[in-house]
N, C-alpha and C positions, 0 to 999 in steps of 0.2 A: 876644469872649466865646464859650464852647462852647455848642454847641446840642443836646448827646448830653454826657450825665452818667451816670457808673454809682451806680444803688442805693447799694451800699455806701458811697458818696460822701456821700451825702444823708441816710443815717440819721445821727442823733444832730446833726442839725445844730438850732441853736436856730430857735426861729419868733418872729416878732414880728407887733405888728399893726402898723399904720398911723401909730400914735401912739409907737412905738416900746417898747410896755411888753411883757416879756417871756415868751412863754403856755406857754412849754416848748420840749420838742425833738420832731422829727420820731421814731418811735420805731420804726414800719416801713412798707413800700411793699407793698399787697396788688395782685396781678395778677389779672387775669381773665384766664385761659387758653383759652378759649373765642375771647376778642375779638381776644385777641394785644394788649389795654391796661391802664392801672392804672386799679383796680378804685376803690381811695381810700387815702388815707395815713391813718394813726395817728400821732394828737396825744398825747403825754406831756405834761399840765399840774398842777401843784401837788407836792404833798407835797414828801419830804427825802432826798435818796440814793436816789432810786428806793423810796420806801416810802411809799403814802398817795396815790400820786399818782392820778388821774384820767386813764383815755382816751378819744380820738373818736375817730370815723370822719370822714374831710375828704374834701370830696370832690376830688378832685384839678386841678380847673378853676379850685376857691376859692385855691391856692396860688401864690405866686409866687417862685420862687429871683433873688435879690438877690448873684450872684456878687461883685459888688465887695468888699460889707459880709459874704460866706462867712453869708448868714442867709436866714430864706427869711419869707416876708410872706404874711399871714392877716386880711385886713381883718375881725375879731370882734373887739367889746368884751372884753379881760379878765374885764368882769363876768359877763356870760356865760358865761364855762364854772367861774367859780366855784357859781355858782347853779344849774349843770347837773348831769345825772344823770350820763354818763358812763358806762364798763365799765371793770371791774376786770381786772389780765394775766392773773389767773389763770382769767379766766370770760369768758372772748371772747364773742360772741355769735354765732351760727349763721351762716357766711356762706353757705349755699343756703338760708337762707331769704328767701322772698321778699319780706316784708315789710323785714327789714331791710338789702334792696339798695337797695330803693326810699328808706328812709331815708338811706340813706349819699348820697343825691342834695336830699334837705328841709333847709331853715332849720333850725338849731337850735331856736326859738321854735315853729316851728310846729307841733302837735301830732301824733304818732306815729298813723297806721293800724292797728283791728285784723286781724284777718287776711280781716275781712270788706269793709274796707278801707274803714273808715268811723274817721271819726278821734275818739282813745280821750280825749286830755284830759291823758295824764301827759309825762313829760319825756321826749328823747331822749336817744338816746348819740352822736349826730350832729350834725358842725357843718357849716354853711354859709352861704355870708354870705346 
């Protein structure tokens, strides 16, 4: 099995969890240019043709590529990121901001930072097992 995949390989590849129910597709691979690593992946889950659907941020640790089965594995409940908030393509969220790197590394569940960095109560756009 390779141990060096290219990006372009990995996008659009479908995700599954654990239970094998299917949460979407990988949708892109964001880099930290700074670290010279990825930053976190973006989860496509729901809607129809690319319309309606729902993104995360993953953090890249949380994934696993399953070359056998060409799928990659996200140990999160499906119900979960239906019940989640999510970001829209067209309204990314600020990636220098700081609060939402440090998210892109939090449990879904667990409550978002404001920027005073005291936790606010509403949902994220972040998943993590």
């Amino acid at each position: 099995m390779a141990k060096i995949l290219s990006v372009s390989g990995l996008i659009g590849t479908r995700v599954v969890n654990l239970e094998g129910e299917d949460l979407g597709k990988l949708e892109e691979i964001m880099l930290d240019l700074e670290a010279g690593a990825v930053a976190y992946a973006v989860l496509s889950f729901g809607g129809l043709l690319g319309f309606g659907d729902k993104l995360f941020a993953v953090p890249w640790q949380a994934l696993s590529v399953d070359q056998g089965k060409e799928r990659i594995l996200l140990n999160v409940a499906k119900s979960r990121l239906k019940d989640a908030q999510g970001f829209d393509k067209f309204d990314w969220p600020d990636d220098a901001d700081p609060a939402f790197q440090a998210d892109t590394q939090q449990p879904l569940d667990a409550p978002p930072r404001d920027p005073a960095g005291v936790a606010s109560g509403t949902e994220r756009s972040t998943v993590a097992p």
